[in-house]
C-alpha positions in Angstrom: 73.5 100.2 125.0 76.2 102.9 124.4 77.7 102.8 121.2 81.6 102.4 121.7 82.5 104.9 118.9 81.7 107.4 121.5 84.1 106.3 124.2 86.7 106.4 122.2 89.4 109.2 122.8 88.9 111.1 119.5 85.5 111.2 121.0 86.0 112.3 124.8 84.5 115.4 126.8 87.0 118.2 127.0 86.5 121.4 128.5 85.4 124.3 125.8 88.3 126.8 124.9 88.4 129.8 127.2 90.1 132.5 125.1 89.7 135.1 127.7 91.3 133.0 130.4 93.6 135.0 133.3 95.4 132.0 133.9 98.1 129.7 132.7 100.6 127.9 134.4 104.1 126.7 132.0 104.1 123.3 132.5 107.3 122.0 130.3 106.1 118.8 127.9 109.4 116.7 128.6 107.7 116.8 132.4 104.7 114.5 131.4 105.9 111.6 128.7 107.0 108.3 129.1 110.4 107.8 129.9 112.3 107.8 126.8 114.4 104.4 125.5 117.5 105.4 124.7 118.1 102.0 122.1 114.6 103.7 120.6 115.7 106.9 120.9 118.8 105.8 118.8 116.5 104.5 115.7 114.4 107.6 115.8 117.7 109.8 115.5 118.7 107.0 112.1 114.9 107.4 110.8 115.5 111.2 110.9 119.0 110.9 109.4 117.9 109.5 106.7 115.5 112.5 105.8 118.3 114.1 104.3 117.4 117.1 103.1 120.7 116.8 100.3 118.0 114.2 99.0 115.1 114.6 96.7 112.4 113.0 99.0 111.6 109.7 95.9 115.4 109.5 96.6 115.1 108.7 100.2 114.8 105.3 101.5 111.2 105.6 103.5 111.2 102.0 103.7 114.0 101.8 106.3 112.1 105.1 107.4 108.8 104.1 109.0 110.9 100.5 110.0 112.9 102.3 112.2 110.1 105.0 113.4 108.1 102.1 114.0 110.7 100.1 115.9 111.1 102.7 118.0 107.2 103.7 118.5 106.9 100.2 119.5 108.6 101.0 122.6 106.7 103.6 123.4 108.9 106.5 121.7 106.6 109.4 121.7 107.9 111.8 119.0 108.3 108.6 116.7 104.5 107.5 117.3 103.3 111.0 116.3 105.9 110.6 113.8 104.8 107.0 112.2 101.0 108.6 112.5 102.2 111.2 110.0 103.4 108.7 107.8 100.4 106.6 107.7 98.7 109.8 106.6 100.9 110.4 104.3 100.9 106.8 102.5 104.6 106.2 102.9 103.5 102.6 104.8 101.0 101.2 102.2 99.6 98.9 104.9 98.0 101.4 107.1 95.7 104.7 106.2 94.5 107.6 107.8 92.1 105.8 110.3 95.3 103.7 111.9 97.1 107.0 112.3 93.9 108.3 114.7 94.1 105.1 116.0 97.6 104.9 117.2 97.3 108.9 118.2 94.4 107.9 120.4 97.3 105.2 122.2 99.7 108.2 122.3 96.6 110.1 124.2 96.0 107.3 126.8 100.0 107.1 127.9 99.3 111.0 128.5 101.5 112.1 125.6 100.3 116.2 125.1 101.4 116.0 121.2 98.9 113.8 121.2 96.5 115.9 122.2 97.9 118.9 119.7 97.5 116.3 116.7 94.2 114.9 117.3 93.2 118.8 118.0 95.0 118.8 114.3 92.7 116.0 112.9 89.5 117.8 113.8 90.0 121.0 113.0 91.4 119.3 108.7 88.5 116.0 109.2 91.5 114.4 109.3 90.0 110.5 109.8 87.2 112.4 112.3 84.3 114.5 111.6 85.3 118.0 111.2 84.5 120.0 114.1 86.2 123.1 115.5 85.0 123.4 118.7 86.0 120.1 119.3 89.5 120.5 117.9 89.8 123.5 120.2 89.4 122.0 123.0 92.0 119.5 122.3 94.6 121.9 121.7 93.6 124.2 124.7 94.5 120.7 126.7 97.6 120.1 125.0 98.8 123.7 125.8 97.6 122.5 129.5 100.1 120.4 129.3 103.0 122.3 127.9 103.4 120.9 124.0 105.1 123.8 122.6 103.2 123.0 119.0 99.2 123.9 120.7 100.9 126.7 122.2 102.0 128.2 119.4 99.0 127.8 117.7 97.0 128.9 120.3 99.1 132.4 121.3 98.8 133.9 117.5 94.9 133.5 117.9 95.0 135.0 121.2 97.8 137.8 119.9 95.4 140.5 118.6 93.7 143.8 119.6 90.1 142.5 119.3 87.6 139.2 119.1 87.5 138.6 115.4 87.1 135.6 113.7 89.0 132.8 114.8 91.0 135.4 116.9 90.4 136.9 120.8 92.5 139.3 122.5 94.1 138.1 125.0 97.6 139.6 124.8 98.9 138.9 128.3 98.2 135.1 128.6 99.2 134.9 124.5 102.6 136.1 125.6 103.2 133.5 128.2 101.9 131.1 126.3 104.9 132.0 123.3 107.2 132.0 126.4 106.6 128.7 127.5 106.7 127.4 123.9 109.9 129.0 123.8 111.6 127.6 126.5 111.0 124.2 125.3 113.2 125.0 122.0 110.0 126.7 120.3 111.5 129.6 117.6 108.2 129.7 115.0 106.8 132.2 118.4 109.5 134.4 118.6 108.4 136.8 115.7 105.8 137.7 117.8 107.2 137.2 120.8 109.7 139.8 120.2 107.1 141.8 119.5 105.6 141.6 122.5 108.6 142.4 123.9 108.9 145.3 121.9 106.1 147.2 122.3 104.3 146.3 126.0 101.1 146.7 125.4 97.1 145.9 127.2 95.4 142.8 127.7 93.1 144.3 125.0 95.9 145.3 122.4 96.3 148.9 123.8 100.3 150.1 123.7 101.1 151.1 127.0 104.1 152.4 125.6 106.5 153.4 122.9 109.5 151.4 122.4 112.0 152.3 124.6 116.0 151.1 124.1 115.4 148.4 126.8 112.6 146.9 124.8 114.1 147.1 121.8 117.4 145.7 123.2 115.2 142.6 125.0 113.8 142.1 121.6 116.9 141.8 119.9 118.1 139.2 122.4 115.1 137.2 122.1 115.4 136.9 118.4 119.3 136.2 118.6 118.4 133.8 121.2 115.6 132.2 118.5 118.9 131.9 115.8 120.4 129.8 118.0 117.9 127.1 118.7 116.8 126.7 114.8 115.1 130.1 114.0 115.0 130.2 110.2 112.6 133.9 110.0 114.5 135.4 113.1 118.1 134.8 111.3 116.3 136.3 108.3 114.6 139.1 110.7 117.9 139.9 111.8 119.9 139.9 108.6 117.2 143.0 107.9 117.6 144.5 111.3 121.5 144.9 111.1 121.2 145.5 107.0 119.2 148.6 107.9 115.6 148.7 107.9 113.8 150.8 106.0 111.5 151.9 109.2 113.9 153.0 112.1 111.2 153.3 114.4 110.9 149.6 114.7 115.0 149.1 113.9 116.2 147.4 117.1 119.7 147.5 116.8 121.2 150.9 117.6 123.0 150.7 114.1 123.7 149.4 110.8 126.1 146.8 110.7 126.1 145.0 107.2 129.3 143.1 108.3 126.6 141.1 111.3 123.8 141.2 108.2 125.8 139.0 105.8 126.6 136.3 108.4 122.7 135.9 109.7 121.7 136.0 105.9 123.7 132.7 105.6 122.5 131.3 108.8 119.1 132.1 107.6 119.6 130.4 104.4 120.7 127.4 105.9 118.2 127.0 108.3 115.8 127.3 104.8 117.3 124.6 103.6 117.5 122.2 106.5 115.4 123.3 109.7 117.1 120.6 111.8 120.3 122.3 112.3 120.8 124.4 115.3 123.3 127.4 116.0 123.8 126.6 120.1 127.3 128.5 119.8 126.5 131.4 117.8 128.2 133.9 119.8 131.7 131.9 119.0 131.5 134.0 115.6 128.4 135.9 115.9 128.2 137.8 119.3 125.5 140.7 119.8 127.0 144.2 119.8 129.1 145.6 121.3 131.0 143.0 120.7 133.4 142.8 118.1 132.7 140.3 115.5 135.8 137.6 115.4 137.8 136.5 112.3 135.8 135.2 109.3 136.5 133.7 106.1 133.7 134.3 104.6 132.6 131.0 103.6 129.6 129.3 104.3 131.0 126.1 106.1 133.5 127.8 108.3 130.6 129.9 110.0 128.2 126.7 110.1 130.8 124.5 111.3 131.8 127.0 113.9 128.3 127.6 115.2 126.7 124.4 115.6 126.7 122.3 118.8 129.9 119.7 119.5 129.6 115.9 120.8 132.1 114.1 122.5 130.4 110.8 121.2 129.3 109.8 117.8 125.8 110.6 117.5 124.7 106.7 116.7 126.4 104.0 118.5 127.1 100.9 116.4 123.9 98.5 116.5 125.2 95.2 117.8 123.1 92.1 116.0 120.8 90.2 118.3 121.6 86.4 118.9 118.7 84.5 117.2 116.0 83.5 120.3 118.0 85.4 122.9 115.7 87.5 124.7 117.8 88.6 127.6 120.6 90.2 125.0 121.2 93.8 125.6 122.9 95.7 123.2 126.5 96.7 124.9 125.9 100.5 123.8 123.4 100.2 126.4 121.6 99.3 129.7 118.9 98.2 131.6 117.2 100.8 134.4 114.3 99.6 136.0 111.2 102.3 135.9 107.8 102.2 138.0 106.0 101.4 134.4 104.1 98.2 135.6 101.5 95.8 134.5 99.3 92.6 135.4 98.2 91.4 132.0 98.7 88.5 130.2 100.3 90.0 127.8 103.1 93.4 127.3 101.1 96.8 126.4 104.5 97.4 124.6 107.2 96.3 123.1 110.6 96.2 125.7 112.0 94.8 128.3 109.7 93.2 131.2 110.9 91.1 134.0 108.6 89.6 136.5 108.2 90.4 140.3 105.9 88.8 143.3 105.4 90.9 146.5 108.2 93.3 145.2 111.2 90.7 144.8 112.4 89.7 141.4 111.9 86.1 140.8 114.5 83.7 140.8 116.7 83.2 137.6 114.1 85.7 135.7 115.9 88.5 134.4 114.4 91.1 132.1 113.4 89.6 128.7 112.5 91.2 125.6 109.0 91.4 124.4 107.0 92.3 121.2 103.8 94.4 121.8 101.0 92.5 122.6 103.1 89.4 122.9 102.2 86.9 126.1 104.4 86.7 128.8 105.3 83.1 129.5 103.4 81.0 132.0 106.3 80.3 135.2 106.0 77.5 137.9 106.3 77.6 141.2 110.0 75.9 141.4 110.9 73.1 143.8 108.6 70.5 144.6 105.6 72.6 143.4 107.4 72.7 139.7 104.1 72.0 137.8 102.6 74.7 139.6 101.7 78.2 137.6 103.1 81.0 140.0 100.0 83.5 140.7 100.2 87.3 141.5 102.9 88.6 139.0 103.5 91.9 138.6 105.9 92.5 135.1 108.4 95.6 135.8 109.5 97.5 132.9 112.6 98.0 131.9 113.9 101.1 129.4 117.4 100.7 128.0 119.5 104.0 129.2 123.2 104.4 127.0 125.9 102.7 128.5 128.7 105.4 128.2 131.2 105.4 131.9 131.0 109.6 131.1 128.9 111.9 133.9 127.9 114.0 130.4 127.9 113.0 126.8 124.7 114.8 124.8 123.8 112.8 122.1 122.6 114.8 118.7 121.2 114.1 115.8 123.8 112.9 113.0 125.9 115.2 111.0 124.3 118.0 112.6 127.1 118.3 115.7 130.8 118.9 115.8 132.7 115.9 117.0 135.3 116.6 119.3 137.7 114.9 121.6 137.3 115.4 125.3 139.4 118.0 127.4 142.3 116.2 128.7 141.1 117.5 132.3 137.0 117.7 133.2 136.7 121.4 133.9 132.9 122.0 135.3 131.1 125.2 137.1 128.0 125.8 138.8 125.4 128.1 137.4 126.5 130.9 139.7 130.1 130.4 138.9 132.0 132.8 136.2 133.6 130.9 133.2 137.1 130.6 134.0 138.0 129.2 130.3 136.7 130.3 127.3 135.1 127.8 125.3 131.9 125.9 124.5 129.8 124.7 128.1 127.2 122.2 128.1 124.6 122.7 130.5 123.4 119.0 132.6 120.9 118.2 135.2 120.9 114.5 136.4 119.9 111.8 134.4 116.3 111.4 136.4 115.5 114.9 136.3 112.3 115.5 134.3 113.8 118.3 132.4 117.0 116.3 131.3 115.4 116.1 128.0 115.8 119.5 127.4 118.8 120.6 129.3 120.9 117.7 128.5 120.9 119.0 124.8 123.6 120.3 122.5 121.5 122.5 121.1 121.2 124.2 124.7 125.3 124.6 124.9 126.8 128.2 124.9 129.9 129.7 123.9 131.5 131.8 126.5 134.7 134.0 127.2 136.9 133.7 129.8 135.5 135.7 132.8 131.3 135.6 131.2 128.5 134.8 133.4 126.5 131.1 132.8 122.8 131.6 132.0 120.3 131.2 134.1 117.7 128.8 133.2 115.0 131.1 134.6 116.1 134.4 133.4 117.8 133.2 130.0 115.7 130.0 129.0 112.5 131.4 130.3 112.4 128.1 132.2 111.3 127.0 135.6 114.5 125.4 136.8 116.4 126.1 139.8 120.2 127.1 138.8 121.8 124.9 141.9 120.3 121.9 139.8 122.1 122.7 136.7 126.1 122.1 136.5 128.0 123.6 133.6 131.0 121.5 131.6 133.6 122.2 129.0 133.2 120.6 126.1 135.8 122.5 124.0 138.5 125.4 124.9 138.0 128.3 122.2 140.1 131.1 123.1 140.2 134.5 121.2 142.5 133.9 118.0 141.8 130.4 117.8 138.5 130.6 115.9 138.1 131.0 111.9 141.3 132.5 109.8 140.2 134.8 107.2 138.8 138.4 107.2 135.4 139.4 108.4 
């Protein structure tokens, strides 16, 4: 008899890692997850909230933590179940260990999840709750990479990043570099060191440069790193702060010269990011634009150039949680709604926790609305009605049900709290295509519709960008390295900005 230990995921056959591959297609995470609850999706935001980094961690209220992270991995919340499996490791839930963190990353694997993949890679590589074994946790991060989790990616490209086999490094240069791009399109900045390196210096699939820099390298370097700033990137604010400070070594200096006046303002971008790596820095070019711009007004304080920088919601970031009426199964909280999804099932009882309604043949039966159920929890026997009342109803299929927010607005990006700008909505909708030029200068949120599988991240404040009057959009293929067609991706004011209304003060 086969023992079961070895079916289990942790266990499963992968292909071996193939450093020296001459393929790779990007194929963006968001694309391959479950369908994310917006009511769990609203706890996981709380549970990160209340990481506050202004907090000594034996001052923060874990607790309430790895409640709400588990609330929310209960319904199938992928970042919180990797999340929660962290925290088991961790001991911050003294009722589970390491082996019920494998365990619940082995359920993340069989819903497809690719940060699954990554972490279990993780596990074997430490003997993290498995038997230590390299080869093994290879393999699971080349198949997370597969499929797109910017994490295996990363970790995969500085290996492959090098002029010759070495070690626990093989030179692949050329896949390496999509690989970073691909990470970095999915909000990804710990690649874009090297990244903008590549871009810097082209060089061989064996490491050979092809060429010197030239200033059209240098200047697609210095994009890429600005471009990093904005979406989180602690070491390229802190690269920058050098490059514009002036760096000792001009032949790798990419700016074409010495501005200490753009070097003090990424030195306190930089330190911020040190201090809490959640923020993000979407508008950066509101008080921080590339040369040859001119830099605008300053005051020179730290807040006025944070505030002015991060994203802006119309929305708060958490809608007020509504209490459930005891026993009532079919409440919905008003901040949201139902939409029905193809997630199905045939058991006797729910795979996980949410809403399930049943359905014969395809119709909805009578007087049997969506219900709320625990994980693991039986779905109630129902008759056939009429004169056949004692009879149990056979061939039900239960429908699942994800909770989207209930907001009447076409786009309102949610964010996590205290990290946006709140702001009230323009008194007239003022939106653009992609090909369009920005007829009011201000900040524009990018949206695709709510079923597309990139909404995730397009649909983000932290993708928003500040432009002048008369400026081009980006475009997602050129701009975001990603593989979305501009006609799907409509542009919307969220807040007018025009020169001499920024920050009072002097630069």
């Amino acid at each position: 008899m086969t023992n079961p230990y070895y079916k289990l995921p942790r266990n499963q056959e992968l292909p071996l890692f193939h450093p020296h591959t001459d393929k790779f297609d990007c194929i963006p995470e968001v694309a391959a997850v479950p369908p994310v609850d917006a009511e769990a999706h609203a706890w996981f935001l709380e549970a990160r909230k209340l990481e506050d980094f202004h907090l000594f961690p034996e001052e923060r209220d874990y607790p309430k933590i790895v409640r709400l992270t588990r609330q929310a991995a209960e319904r199938r919340h992928w970042q919180s179940m990797i999340n929660l499996a962290s925290f088991y490791i961790e001991g911050l839930d003294p009722k589970h260990g390491v082996g019920d963190a494998v365990m619940l990353v082995e359920e993340a694997m069989q819903l497809g999840i690719p940060a699954a993949y990554d972490r279990m890679g993780v596990y074997h590589m430490n003997g993290t709750g498995v038997t230590p074994d390299a080869t093994r946790a290879y393999a699971f991060l080349q198949k997370a990479a597969q499929m797109g989790n910017p994490d295996a990616l990363a970790y995969l490209a500085e290996r492959l990043y090098t002029n010759r086999d070495e070690g626990d490094r093989w030179s692949n240069i050329p896949i390496a570099t999509k690989m970073m791009e691909c990470a970095f399109s999915q909000g990804n900045t710990g690649v874009a060191f090297l990244l903008h390196d590549s871009y810097r210096v082209p060089r061989e699939a064996e490491g050979r440069i092809v060429e010197s820099p030239t200033p059209e390298t240098k200047d697609k370097a210095l994009r890429l790193l600005h471009e990093a700033v904005k979406r989180g990137g602690e070491l390229s604010a802190s690269e920058l702060y050098l490059q514009f400070d002036g760096p000792s070594d001009k032949y790798h200096m990419l700016p074409t010269a010495v501005d200490k006046a753009r070097a003090k303002r990424y030195v306190k971008l930089s330190d911020a990011l040190g201090f809490d790596h959640r923020r993000r820095f979407p508008n950066l070019d509101k008080m921080l634009p590339l040369p040859p711009a001119d830099l605008p007004p300053w005051d020179g304080t730290r807040d006025s150039l944070l505030n002015a920088v991060m994203g802006v919601t119309f929305s708060p970031a958490l809608p007020p949680e509504t209490s459930r009426p005891p026993g009532d199964r079919h409440f919905v909280d008003p901040a949201y709604r139902l939409r029905k999804i193809a997630e199905t099932t045939n058991a006797p009882r729910a795979p996980f926790g949410g809403y399930w309604q049943p359905f014969v043949n395809g119709l909805e039966v009578k007087d049997r609305p969506p219900a709320l159920y625990d994980k693991n929890e039986s779905f109630p026997t129902i008759y056939v009605p009429g004169e056949y009342a004692s009879k149990p109803l056979t061939g039900i299929t239960w429908v699942y049900h994800i909770t989207v927010r209930n907001t009447r607005y076409e786009v309102d990006p949610i964010a996590l709290p205290g990290l946006t700008r709140q702001v009230p909505r323009p008194a007239t909708p003022v939106t653009h295509r992609s090909h369009e030029a920005c007829t009011v200068g201000g900040i524009w949120q990018p949206w695709v519709s709510e079923a597309h599988p990139l909404q995730a991240i397009v649909n983000q404040p932290w993708r928003q960008v500040f432009l002048l009057k008369g400026q081009s959009f980006p475009q997602p293929k050129q701009d975001w390295l990603l593989d979305l067609d501009a006609k799907e991706v409509t542009w919307h004011l969220m807040e007018q900005t025009e020169p001499g209304m920024i920050t009072k003060g002097g630069g």
